[in-house]
Structures are given as structure tokens and as C-alpha cells.
C-alpha positions as CSV (number, residue, x, y, z in Angstrom):
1,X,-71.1,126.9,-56.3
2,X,-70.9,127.1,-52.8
3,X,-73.7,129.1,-50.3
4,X,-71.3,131.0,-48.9
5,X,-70.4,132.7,-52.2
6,X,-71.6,135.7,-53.2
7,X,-73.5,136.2,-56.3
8,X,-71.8,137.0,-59.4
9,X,-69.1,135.4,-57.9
10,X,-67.4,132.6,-59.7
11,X,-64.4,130.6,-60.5
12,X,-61.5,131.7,-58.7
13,X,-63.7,134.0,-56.6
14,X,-65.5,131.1,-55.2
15,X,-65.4,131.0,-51.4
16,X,-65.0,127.8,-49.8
17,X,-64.8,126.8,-46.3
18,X,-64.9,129.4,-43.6
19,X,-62.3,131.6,-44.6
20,X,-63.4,135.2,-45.6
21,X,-61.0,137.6,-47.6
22,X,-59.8,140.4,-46.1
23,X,-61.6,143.6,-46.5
24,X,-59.2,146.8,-45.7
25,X,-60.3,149.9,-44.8
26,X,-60.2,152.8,-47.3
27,X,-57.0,155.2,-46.8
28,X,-59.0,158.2,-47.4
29,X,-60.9,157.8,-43.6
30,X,-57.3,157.4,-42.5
31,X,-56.4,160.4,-44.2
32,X,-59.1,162.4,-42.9
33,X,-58.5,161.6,-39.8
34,X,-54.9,162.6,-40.4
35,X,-55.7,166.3,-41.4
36,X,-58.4,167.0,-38.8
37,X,-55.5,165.8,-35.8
38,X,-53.1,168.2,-37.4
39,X,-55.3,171.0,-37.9
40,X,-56.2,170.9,-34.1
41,X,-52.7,170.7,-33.4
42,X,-52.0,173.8,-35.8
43,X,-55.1,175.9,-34.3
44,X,-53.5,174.9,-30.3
45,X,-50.0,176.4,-31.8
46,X,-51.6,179.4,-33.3
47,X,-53.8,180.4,-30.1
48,X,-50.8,179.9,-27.6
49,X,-48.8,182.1,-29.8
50,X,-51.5,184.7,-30.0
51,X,-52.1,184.3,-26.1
52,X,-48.0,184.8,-25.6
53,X,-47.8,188.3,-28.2
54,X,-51.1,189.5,-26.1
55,X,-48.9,189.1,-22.9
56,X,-46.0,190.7,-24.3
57,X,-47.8,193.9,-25.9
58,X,-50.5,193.9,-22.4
59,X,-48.5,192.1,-19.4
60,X,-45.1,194.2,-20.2
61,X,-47.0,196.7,-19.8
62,X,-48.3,196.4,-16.3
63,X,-44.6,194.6,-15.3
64,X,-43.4,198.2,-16.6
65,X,-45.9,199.8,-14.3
66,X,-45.5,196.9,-11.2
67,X,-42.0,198.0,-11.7
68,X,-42.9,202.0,-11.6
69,X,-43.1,202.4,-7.9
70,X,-40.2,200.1,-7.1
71,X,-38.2,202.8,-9.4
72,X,-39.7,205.6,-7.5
73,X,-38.6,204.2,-4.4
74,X,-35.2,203.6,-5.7
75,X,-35.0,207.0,-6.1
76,X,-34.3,209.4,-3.0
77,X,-34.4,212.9,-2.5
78,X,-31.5,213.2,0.1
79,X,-29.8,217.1,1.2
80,X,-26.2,217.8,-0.2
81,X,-24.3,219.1,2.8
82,X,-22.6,221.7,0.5
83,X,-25.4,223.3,-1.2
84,X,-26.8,226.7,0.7
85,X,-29.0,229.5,-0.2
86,X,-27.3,232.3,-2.1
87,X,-29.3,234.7,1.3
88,X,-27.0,232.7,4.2
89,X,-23.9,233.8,2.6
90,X,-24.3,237.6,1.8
91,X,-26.8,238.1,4.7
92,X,-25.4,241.1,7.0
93,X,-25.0,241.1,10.5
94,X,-26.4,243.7,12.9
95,X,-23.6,245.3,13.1
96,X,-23.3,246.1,9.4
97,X,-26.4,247.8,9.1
98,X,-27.7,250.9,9.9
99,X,-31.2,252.2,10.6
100,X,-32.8,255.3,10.2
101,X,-35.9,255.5,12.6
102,X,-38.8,257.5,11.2
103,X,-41.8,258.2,13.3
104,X,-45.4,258.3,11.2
105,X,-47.7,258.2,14.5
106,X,-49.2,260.4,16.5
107,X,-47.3,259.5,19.7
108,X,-44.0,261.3,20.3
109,X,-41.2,260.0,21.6
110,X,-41.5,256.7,19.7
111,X,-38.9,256.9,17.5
112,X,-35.8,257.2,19.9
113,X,-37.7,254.4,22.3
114,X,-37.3,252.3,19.2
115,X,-33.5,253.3,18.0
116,X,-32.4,253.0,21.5
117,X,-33.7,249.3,21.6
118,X,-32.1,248.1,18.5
119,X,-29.2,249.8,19.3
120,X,-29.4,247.7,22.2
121,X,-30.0,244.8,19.6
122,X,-26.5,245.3,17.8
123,X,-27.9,247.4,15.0
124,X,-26.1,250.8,14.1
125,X,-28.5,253.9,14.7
126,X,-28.5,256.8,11.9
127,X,-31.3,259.4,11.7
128,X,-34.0,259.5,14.2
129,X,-37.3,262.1,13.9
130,X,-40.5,262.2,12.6
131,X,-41.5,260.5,8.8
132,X,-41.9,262.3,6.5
133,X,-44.8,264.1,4.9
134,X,-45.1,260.7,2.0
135,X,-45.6,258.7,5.4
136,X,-46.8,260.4,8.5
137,X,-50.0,259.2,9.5
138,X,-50.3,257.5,6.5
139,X,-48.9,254.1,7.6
140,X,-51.7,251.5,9.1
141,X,-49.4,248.5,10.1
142,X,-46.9,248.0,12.0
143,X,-44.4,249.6,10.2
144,X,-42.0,249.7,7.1
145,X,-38.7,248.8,6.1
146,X,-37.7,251.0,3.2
147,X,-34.1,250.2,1.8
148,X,-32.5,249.8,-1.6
149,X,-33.2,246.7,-4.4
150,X,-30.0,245.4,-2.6
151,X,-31.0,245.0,0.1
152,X,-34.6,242.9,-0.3
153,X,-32.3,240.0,0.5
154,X,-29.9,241.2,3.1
155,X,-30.6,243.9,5.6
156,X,-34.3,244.1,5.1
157,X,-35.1,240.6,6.2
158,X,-32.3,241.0,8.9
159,X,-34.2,243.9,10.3
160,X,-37.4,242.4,9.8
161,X,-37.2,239.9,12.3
162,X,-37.0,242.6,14.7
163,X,-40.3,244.0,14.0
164,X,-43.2,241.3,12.6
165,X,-45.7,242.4,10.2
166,X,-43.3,245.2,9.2
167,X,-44.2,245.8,4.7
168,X,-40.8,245.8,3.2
169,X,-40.5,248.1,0.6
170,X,-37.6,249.0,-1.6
171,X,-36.1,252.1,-3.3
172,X,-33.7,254.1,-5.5
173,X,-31.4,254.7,-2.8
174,X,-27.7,252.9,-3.6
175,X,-26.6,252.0,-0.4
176,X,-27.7,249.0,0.5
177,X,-26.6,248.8,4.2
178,X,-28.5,251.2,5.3
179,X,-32.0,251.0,5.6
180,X,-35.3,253.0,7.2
181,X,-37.2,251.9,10.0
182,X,-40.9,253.8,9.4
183,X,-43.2,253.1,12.3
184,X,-46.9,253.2,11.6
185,X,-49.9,253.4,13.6
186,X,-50.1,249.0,14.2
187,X,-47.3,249.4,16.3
188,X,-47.0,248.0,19.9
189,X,-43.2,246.9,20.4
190,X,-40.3,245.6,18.5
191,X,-40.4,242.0,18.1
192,X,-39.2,240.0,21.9
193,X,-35.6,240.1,21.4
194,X,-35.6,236.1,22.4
195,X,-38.0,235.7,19.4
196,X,-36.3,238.0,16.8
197,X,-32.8,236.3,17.8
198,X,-34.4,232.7,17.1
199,X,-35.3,234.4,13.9
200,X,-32.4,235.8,12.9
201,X,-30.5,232.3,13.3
202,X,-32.5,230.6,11.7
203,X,-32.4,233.1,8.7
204,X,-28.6,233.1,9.1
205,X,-28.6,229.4,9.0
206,X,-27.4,227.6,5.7
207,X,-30.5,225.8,4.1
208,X,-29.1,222.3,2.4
209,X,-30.8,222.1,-1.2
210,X,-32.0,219.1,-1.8
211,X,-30.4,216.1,-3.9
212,X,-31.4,212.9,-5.6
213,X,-30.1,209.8,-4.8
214,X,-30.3,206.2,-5.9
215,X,-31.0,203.9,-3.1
216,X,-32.1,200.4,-2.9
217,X,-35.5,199.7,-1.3
């Protein structure tokens, strides 16, 4: 038996020379090995998956909301050249109305001063006095502009930019073109006539209505 061979280790297990067999490595180590490189790759999958459903249930989100004021600003509000208020078409001129000029002060004379100027004005003149007992020296302001329901959006607001501060009141009264010019005890003067005609156009004027439009920012 040679040194070099092991004990227990005879016959054809005798080792001679200075050859040594083989020894492999065991397959499960390999194995392991194996498993613990695919699990990592399975975990890597698994959390970039999770990491792209958090972005689409989170970062859509705030891409819909990045996106929110682009929209807004797609979106214009632009006037339509052929939309006006229903007030500039049936609004009366001067002409078509007539005012009855009631006196509720203590000053006489007032009453006429006043018709005669808006007569001047264009307006049509009915009765002229003092106010009756419902009004006289009962009225603080300026004045008021009595007329029918009708007329809250035709010849009161025409008349009204003759006199500012002027109450506008309405009654049962059926005729709507003609309406009642009360002066109370606030009054000084009819409106300047340049100021109640810059008024009265722009009251006359047609007011676009406003319109939504797509345009690009």
C-alpha cells in the first residue's frame, strides 16, 4: 500500500503516483445558487411592475391635472357678434314716451321747469301739476319714475338716465309708454343732458353675450 492512500482504501482504490481523482462539486450548491438568482430576478420583475401600476393609478393622475390648465386655456370665452340683450331691441326712444310731471316739493313752479326741459330732450310732455296727496311731500330723493310692469325695461330706464338717483317704481296702469315723472325733495336738476345722452347710448347699445370658444394656446 502506498502513503499516499487513504485508509480503508485498497485494491483498485489504491492511489499511485501523483495523480488524485477527481472530486466534483455537489449539484445541490449549484442548484441553490440557481433558485436564489432567479428569485432576485423574480422580486426585480415584481417591484418594477408594482412601481409602473403606482405611476399609472398616481402619475395619470397629476398628467390629468398638468393637463387641466392647458384645457382651460384651450378654452375661450369670446363675444358672438349676433347675440344682444332682449332691453336694446324693445327699448323706446324719447319720442315714444310720454311723461307726466308731478310736483311733491314745496317749491312751485318746478314741475313745468322740468317738463319744459325734457321736452327739450325729445321726450313727449302729458300732465303737469302738483303730486298727489300718496306723494306730496312725502318723497326724500330725487324723485320717482312710476310706470307700468311693462315698462321696468323700456321707458323707465330710458327716462331714468335723465334724472340719477330717481326710485323706479311700477304699477297697475296698462299703458306702458307712458310713464310719471314725481319729483321729491333730493332734487337739484335733471341729469346734464351731455351725461344722460352718453347714458342713453350706451343703454340703447346692443351688449354681445358672451361665447365659448376652442382655441389653441
Amino acid at each position: 500500500m502506498s502513503m499516499l492512500t487513504p485508509p480503508g482504501m485498497g485494491g483498485q482504490y489504491r492511489i499511485t503516483g501523483d495523480k488524485y481523482p477527481r472530486m466534483r462539486r455537489p449539484r445541490g450548491r449549484r442548484r441553490l445558487v440557481f433558485a436564489v438568482i432567479a428569485s432576485v430576478a423574480a422580486l426585480g420583475l415584481i417591484g418594477w411592475g408594482t412601481l409602473q401600476l403606482i405611476d399609472v393609478f398616481t402619475g395619470g393622475g397629476d398628467k390629468a391635472s398638468a393637463a387641466g390648465p392647458k384645457a382651460d386655456c384651450a378654452a375661450k370665452t369670446s363675444p358672438s357678434a349676433t347675440a344682444t340683450t332682449t332691453a336694446a331691441k324693445t327699448l323706446p326712444k324719447p319720442g315714444q314716451i310720454t311723461v307726466n310731471v308731478f310736483n311733491a316739493t314745496p317749491r312751485s313752479g318746478l314741475a313745468k321747469e322740468t317738463a319744459d326741459e325734457l321736452k327739450k330732450r325729445g321726450f313727449r310732455i302729458g300732465d303737469v301739476g302738483n303730486a298727489a296727496d300718496a306723494y306730496d311731500k312725502k318723497v326724500k330723493g330725487p324723485g320717482i319714475l312710476l310706470g307700468a310692469k311693462t315698462a321696468s325695461g323700456a321707458a323707465l330706464p330710458v327716462l331714468n338716465t335723465q334724472l340719477s338717483g330717481a326710485e323706479l317704481k311700477t304699477d297697475g296702469r296698462k299703458k306702458a309708454s307712458e310713464v310719471d315723472l314725481i319729483i321729491g325733495t333730493g332734487y337739484s336738476a335733471l341729469t346734464k343732458k351731455e351725461d344722460a345722452d352718453k347714458a342713453l347710448a350706451v343703454l340703447a347699445k346692443p351688449r354681445p353675450a358672451p361665447s365659448t370658444t376652442k382655441k389653441s394656446c
